[in-house]
ZAMARGU-4260 file (C-alpha; in steps of 0.2 Angstrom, whole numbers, plus 5000, padded with zeros to 4 digits):
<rodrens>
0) 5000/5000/5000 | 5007/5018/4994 | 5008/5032/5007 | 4998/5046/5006 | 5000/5057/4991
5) 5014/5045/4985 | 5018/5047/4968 | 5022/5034/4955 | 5029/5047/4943 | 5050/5045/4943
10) 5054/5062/4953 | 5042/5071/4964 | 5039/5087/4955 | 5040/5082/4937 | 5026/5087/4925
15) 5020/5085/4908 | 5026/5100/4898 | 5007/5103/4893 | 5004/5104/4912 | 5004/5122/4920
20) 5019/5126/4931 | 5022/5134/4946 | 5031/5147/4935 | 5015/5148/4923 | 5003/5150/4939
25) 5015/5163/4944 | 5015/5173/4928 | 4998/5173/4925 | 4994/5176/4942 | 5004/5193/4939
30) 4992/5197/4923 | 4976/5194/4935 | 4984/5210/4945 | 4986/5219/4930 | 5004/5219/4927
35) 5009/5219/4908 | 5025/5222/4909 | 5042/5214/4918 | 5060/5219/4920 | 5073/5204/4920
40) 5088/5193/4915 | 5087/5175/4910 | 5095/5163/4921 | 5097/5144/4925 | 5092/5145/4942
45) 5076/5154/4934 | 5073/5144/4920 | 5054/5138/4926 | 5050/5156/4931 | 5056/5160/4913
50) 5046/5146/4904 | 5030/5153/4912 | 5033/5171/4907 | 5036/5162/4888 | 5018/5155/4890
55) 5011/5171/4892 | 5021/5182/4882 | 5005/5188/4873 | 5001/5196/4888 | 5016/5200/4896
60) 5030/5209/4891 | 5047/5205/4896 | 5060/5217/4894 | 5078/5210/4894 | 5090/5220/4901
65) 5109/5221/4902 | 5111/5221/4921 | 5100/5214/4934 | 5103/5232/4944 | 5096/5241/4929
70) 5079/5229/4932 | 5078/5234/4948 | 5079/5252/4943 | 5068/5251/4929 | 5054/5243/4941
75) 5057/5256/4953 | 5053/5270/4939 | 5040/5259/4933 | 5030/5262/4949 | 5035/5280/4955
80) 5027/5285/4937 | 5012/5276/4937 | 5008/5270/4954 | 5006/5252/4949 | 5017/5239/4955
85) 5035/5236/4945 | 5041/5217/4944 | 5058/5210/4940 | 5068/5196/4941 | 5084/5189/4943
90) 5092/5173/4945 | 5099/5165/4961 | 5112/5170/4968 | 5122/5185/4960 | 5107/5189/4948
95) 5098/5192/4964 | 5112/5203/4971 | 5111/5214/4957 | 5093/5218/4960 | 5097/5225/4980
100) 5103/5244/4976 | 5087/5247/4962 | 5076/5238/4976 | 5081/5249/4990 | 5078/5263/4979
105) 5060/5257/4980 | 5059/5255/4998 | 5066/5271/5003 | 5056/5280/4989 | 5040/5270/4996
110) 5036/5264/4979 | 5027/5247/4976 | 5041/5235/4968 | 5039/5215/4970 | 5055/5205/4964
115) 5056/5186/4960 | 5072/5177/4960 | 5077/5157/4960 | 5085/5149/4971 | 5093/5131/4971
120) 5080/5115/4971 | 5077/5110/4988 | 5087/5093/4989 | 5103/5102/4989 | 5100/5117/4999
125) 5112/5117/5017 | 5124/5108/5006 | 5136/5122/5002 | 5130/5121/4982 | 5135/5132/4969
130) 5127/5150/4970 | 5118/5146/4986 | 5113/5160/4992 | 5098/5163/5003 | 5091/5178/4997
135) 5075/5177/5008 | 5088/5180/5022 | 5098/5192/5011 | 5084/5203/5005 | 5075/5205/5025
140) 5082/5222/5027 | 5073/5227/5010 | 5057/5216/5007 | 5042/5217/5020 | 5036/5201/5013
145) 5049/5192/5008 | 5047/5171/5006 | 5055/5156/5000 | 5039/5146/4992 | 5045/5127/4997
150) 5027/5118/4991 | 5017/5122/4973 | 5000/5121/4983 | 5007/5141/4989 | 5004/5149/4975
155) 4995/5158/4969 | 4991/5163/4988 | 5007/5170/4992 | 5008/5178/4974 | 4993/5189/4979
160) 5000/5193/4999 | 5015/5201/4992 | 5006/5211/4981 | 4997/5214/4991 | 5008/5220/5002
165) 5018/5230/4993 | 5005/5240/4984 | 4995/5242/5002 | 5012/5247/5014 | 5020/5258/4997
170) 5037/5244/4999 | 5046/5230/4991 | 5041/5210/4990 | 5050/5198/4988 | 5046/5177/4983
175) 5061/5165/4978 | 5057/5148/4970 | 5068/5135/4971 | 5070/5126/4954 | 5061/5111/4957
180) 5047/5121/4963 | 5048/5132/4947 | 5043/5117/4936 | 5032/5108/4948 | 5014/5105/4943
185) 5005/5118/4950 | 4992/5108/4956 | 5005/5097/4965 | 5001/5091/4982 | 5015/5081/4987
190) 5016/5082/5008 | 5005/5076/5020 | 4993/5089/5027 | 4996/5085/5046 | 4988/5101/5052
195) 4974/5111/5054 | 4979/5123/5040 | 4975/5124/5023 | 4981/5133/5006 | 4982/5153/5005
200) 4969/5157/4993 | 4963/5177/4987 | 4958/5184/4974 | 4968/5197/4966 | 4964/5214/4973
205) 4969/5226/4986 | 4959/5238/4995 | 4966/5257/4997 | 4957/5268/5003 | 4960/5287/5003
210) 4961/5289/5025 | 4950/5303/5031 | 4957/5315/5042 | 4950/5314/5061 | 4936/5331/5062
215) 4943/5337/5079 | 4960/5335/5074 | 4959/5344/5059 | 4949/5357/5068 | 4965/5358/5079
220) 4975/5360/5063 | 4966/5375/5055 | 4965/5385/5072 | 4986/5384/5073 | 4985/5390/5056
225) 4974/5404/5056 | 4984/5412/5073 | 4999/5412/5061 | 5006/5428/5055 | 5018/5423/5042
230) 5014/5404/5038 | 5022/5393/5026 | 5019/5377/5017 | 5031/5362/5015 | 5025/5351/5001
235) 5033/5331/4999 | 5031/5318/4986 | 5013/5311/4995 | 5006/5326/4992 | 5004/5320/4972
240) 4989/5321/4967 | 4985/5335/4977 | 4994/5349/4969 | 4976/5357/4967 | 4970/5356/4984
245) 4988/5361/4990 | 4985/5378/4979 | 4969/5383/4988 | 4974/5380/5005 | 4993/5388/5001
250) 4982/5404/4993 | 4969/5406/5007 | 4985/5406/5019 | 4995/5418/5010 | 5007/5404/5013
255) 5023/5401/5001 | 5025/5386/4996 | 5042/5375/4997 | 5044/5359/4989 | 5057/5344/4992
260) 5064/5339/4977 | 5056/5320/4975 | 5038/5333/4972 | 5042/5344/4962 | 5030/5339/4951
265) 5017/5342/4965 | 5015/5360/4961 | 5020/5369/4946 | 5038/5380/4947 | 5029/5393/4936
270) 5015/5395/4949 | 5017/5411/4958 | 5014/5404/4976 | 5028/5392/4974 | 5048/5396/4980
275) 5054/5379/4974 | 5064/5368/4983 | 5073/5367/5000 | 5090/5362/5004 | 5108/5362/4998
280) 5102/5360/4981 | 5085/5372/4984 | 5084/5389/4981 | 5087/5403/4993 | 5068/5410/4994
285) 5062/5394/4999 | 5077/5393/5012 | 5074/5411/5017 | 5054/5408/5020 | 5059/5393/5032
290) 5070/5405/5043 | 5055/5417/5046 | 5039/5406/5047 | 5031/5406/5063 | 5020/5392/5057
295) 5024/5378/5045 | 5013/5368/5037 | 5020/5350/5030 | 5010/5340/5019 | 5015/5322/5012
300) 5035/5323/5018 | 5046/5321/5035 | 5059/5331/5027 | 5077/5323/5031 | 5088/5340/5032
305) 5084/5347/5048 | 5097/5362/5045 | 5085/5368/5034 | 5068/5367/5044 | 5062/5381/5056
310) 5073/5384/5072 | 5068/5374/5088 | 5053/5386/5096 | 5054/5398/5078 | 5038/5390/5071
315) 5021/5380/5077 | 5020/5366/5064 | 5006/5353/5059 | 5010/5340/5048 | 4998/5329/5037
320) 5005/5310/5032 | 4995/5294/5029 | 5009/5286/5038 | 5008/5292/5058 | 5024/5285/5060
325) 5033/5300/5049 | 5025/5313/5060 | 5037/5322/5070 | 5052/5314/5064 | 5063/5329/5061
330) 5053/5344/5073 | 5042/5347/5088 | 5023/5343/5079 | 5010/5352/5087 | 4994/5344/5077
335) 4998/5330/5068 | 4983/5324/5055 | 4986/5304/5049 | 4977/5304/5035 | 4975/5305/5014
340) 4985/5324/5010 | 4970/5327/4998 | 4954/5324/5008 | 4964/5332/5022 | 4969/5350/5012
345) 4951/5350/5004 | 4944/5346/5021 | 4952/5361/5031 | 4951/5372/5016 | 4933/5380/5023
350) 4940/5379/5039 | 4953/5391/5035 | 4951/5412/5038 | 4959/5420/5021 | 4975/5430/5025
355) 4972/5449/5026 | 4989/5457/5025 | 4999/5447/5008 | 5015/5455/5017 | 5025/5439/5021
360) 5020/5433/5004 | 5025/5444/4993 | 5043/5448/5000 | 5048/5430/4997 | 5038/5433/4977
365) 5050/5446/4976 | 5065/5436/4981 | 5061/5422/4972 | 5058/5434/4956 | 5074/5439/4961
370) 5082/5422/4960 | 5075/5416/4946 | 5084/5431/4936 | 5099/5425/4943 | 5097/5406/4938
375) 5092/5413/4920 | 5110/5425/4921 | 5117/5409/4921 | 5111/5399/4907 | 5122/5411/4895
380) 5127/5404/4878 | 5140/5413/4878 | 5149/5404/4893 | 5164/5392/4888 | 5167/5380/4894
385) 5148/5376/4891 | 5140/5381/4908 | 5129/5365/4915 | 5115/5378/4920 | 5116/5382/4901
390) 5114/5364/4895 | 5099/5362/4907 | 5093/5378/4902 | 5092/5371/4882 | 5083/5357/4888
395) 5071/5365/4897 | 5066/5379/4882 | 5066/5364/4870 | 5057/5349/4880 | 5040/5346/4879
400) 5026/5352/4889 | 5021/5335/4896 | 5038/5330/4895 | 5046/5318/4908 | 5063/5319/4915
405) 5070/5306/4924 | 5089/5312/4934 | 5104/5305/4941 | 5111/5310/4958 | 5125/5320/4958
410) 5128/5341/4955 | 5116/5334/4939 | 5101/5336/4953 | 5106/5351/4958 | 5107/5359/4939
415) 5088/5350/4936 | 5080/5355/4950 | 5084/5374/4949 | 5084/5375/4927 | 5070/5360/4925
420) 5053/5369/4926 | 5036/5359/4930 | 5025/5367/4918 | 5010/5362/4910 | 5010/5341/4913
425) 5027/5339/4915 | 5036/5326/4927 | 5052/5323/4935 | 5060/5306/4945 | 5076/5304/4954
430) 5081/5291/4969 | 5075/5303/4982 | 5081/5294/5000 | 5093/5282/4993 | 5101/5296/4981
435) 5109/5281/4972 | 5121/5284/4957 | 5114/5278/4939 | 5093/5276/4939 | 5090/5291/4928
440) 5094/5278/4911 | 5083/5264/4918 | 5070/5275/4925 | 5069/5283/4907 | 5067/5266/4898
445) 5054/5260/4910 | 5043/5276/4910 | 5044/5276/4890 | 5039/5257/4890 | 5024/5264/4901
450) 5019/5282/4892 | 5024/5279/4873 | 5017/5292/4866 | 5026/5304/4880 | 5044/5315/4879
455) 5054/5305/4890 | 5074/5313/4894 | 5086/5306/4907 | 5098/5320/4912 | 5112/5309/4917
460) 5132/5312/4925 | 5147/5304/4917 | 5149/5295/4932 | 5132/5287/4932 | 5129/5284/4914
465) 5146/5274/4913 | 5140/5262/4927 | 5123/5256/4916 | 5128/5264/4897 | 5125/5247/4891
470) 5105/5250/4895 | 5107/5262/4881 | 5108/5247/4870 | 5093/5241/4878 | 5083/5256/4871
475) 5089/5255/4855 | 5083/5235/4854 | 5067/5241/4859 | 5067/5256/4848 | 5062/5267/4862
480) 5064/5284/4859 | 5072/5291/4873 | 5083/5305/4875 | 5097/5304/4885 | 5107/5319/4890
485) 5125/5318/4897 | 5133/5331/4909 | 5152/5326/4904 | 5162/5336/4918 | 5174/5321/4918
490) 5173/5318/4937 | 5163/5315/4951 | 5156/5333/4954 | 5146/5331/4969 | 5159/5320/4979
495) 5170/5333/4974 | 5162/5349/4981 | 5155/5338/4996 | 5175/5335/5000 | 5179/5354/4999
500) 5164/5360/5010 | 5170/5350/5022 | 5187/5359/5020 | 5198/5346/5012 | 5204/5347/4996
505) 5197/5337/4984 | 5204/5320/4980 | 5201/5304/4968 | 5187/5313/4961 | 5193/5317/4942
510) 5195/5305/4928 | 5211/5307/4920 | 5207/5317/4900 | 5202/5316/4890 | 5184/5314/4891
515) 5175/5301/4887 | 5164/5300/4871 | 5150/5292/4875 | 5140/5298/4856 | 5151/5286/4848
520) 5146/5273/4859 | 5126/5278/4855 | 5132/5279/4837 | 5139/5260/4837 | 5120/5255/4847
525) 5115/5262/4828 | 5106/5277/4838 | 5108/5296/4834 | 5124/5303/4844 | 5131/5321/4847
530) 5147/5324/4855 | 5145/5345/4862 | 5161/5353/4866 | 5154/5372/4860 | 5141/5381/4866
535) 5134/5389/4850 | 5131/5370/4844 | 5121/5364/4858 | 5103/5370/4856 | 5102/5364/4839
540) 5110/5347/4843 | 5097/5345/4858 | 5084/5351/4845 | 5090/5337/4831 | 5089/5323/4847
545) 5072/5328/4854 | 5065/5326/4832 | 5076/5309/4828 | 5061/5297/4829 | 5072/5282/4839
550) 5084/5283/4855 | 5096/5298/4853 | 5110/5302/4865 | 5120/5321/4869 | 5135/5321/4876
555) 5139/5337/4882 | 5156/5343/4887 | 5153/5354/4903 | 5165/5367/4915 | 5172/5353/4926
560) 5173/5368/4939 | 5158/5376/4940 | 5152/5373/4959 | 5134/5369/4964 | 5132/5384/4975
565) 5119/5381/4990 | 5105/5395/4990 | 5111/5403/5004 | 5132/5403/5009 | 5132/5401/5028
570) 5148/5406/5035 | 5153/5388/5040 | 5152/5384/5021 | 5163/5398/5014 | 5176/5396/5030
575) 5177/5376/5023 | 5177/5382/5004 | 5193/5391/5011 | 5199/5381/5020 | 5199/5369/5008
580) 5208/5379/4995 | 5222/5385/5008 | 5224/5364/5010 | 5230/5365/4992 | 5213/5363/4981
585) 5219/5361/4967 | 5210/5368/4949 | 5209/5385/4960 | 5211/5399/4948 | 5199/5388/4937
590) 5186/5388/4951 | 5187/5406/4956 | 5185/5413/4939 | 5170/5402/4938 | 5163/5407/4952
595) 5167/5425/4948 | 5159/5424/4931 | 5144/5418/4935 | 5143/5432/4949 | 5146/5444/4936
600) 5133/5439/4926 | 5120/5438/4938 | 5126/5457/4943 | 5123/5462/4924 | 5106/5452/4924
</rodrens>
């Protein structure tokens, strides 16, 4: 007599090849969620997850990239974009190293992202096999679900939890199959069931609903508000969506409005109740409001930098999450309102007294006038070498109205976030928390792969193209016609300022010249290609790139010394700058003219 569930079959988990998989129930579990499209690299450790993607390839799309990182980073950009969940997957063991840096990007920008990787069949697991790595152990610092599926009769159950779960909390999922599993009947139910338990079973969906604000809470809020004299608002990345509501309530407050730089598409740049952004790479109207506020006003953000956040005792603040944990992270919090950042601003709007005297207001509209003049003094054509405020500048006349931008980290963030304007429907994505080298290519393919018909441009460094360049040939096999703009200062900028305003010199932050040519590599993917060393050719080369119908890449030669000025220079900073400069800087005459130039022409502007 046979035991129970014993099978007469040769191995355990085999299966007719008609049969549905574990990797087929997996893939099409993903279509019932909505998912159409998949970020990956092949893999024999995930060949059954790769057999159930090809079943479904008529309703899938599986984009094959160069670099499992790049997958990562390209789910990542995937979800920040479109608010639906971004999948990739990876092979065991080094495959599924590769994903950690893109999936941290997710987690830290709380953007729903679920990865799948393999793992190695269960028989030889403990026994020090090749490319054993557990990455359910590896990955508990990044995935909130995070699960090795040992039994076929799992899924689809735990396919729907960690989606679940990642589109519900805003994180990162994580599910690795072993092999055998992978190609294992999906219907297989090869252990005896010895408890009271029985498969996980769901339906695809998720409920989210926007959370309401508490009535007496908010109450609270808009009798803070309405004492304040000079009240200002600071507007974060879960404020999107609300960019309307964030308006009325800014307008009735007489409030300027400050943004961090992952919303700057919250609220357009162009709007005249908005200072831009805070911080060393803001502006000095946004910096200078936050110095006088007696009451702030956050909405969607626990803002990191407290440097640039109201004084201890300066300013009452409330402070709107959906998260209650965020709340009163970074400064005391008088009224803190958990709830959605839309239904709470259109909520407290009536409760709100409009703002009598526009005094507070419109001194910081004059400074940020002000310095807007002096950002536009430095997008001068006439500046050689090229200027990067200039380069930023061309992209920013010639760029679309609903055009999306994607950025690296780097001085490249700084240049976007004061020369990029949101107008109109435009969009900008960078790693926000993480402020990871190298997504702005990635993010671009993903957010073309989702908006086809839109403008999409990555504003990249040197330093970051060269670590994922090869993703360009994944645009050109796709025939994705993304632009992608190269800042070519030939070193690490931001590392290097970040070392002098500390007050050392700078060191190991400069590639030996000459610089590289990354056009002739676009050129050899058979896309368009432009190397820019002159000023006067720029505009029409950035023109030629944005018309060419396929991929096209600018590579442009910028002054390796122009500094990312803060705002505002504190006296700390220009006693480091000099610091650094009598510690033997080197490049210093280069620098000084630099900077002298550029204050010249802001004088003349």
């Amino acid at each position: 007599m046979r035991r129970h569930n014993e099978s007469t079959s040769p191995g355990l988990f085999e299966v007719s090849p008609v049969e549905t998989t574990v990797g087929e129930a997996v893939a099409r579990r993903l279509i019932d969620w909505g998912v159409d499209t998949v970020f990956g690299l092949p893999g024999d450790g995930i060949n059954g997850l790769m057999e159930g993607f090809r079943r479904v390839r008529d309703q899938v799309r599986f984009v094959l990239v160069q670099h499992e990182e790049a997958a990562a980073f390209m789910a990542c950009g995937y979800a920040k974009a479109t608010g639906r969940i971004g999948v990739c997957v990876a092979t065991s063991g080094p495959g599924a190293i590769h994903l950690l840096n893109g999936l941290f990007d997710a987690k830290m920008d709380h953007v729903p992202v679920l990865a799948l990787t393999g793992m190695q069949e269960t028989s030889v697991l403990g026994t020090h096999y090749q490319q054993e790595v557990h990455t359910q152990l590896l990955y508990q610092t990044v995935a909130d679900y995070n699960l090795m599926v040992t039994n076929p009769q799992q899924v689809p159950g735990v396919v729907d939890i960690a989606i679940r779960s990642a589109l519900v909390n805003r994180t990162v999922s994580h599910l690795t199959f072993p092999n055998d599993i992978q190609v294992a009947a999906a219907t297989q139910d090869p252990y005896r069931h010895v408890g009271p338990g029985v498969k996980p079973t769901s339906n695809p969906v998720a409920s989210r609903p926007a959370v309401p604000p508490d009535p007496d809470v908010l109450a609270s809020a808009a009798e803070v508000l309405n004492a304040g004299q000079k009240v200002a608002m600071l507007v974060g990345v879960g404020a999107r969506g609300a960019g309307a509501e964030v308006i009325d309530v800014a307008d009735a407050l007489g409030a300027p409005i400050v943004k961090t730089l992952p919303a700057k598409h919250v609220v357009p740049d162009d709007h005249p109740l908005c200072m831009g952004g805070l911080g060393l790479l803001g502006t000095k109207p946004s910096e200078e409001v936050m110095e006088e506020c007696d009451t702030l006003l956050m909405v969607g953000t626990s803002y990191p930098y407290g440097t640039y956040l109201p004084a201890p005792g300066q300013a009452r603040v409330v402070q709107i999450d959906i998260d209650a944990t965020r709340i009163g992270l970074r400064l005391p919090v008088e009224v803190a309102v958990t709830a959605d950042a839309r239904l709470a601003l259109s909520q407290l709007r009536p409760m709100l007294r409009p703002r009598s005297d526009p005094a507070f207001l419109a001194k910081h509209q004059r400074g940020r006038d002000a310095w807007l003049a002096d950002m536009k003094a430095l997008q001068d054509v006439n500046r050689d070498p090229i200027a990067p405020q200039y380069l930023m500048g061309c992209i920013d006349d010639l760029a679309d109205d609903d055009a999306i931008l994607t950025c690296d980290s780097g001085t490249i963030a700084t240049w976007a976030a004061r020369h990029w304007t949101i107008r109109g429907g435009r969009e900008f994505y960078l790693s926000g928390n993480l402020a990871t080298m190298a997504p702005g290519l990635p993010y671009a393919i993903a957010i073309q792969h989702a908006f086809p018909q839109r403008q999409v441009i990555a504003f990249v460094g040197d330093g970051g193209f060269a670590m994922l360049m090869a993703e360009f040939l994944t645009a050109v096999r796709h025939q994705l016609p993304i632009k992608v703009i190269v800042n070519n200062n030939n070193a690490f900028g931001e590392i290097l300022w970040e070392q002098i305003l500390l007050g050392f010199p700078e060191y190991a932050v400069r590639h030996q010249e000459p610089e590289a040519n990354f056009a002739a590599w676009a050129q050899a993917c058979g896309a368009f290609g432009a190397k820019i060393t002159r000023p006067g050719d720029l505009a029409t080369a950035i023109s030629e790139a944005f018309a060419h119908p396929g991929p096209a890449l600018i590579d442009c030669d910028v002054n390796p010394n122009e500094p990312p000025m803060p705002g505002k220079i504190h006296y700390e900073q220009a006693k480091h700058f000099a610091e650094a400069f009598l510690r033997g800087q080197p490049h210093k005459a280069a620098t000084l003219a630099t900077i002298a130039r550029d204050k010249f022409h802001q004088l003349r502007a």
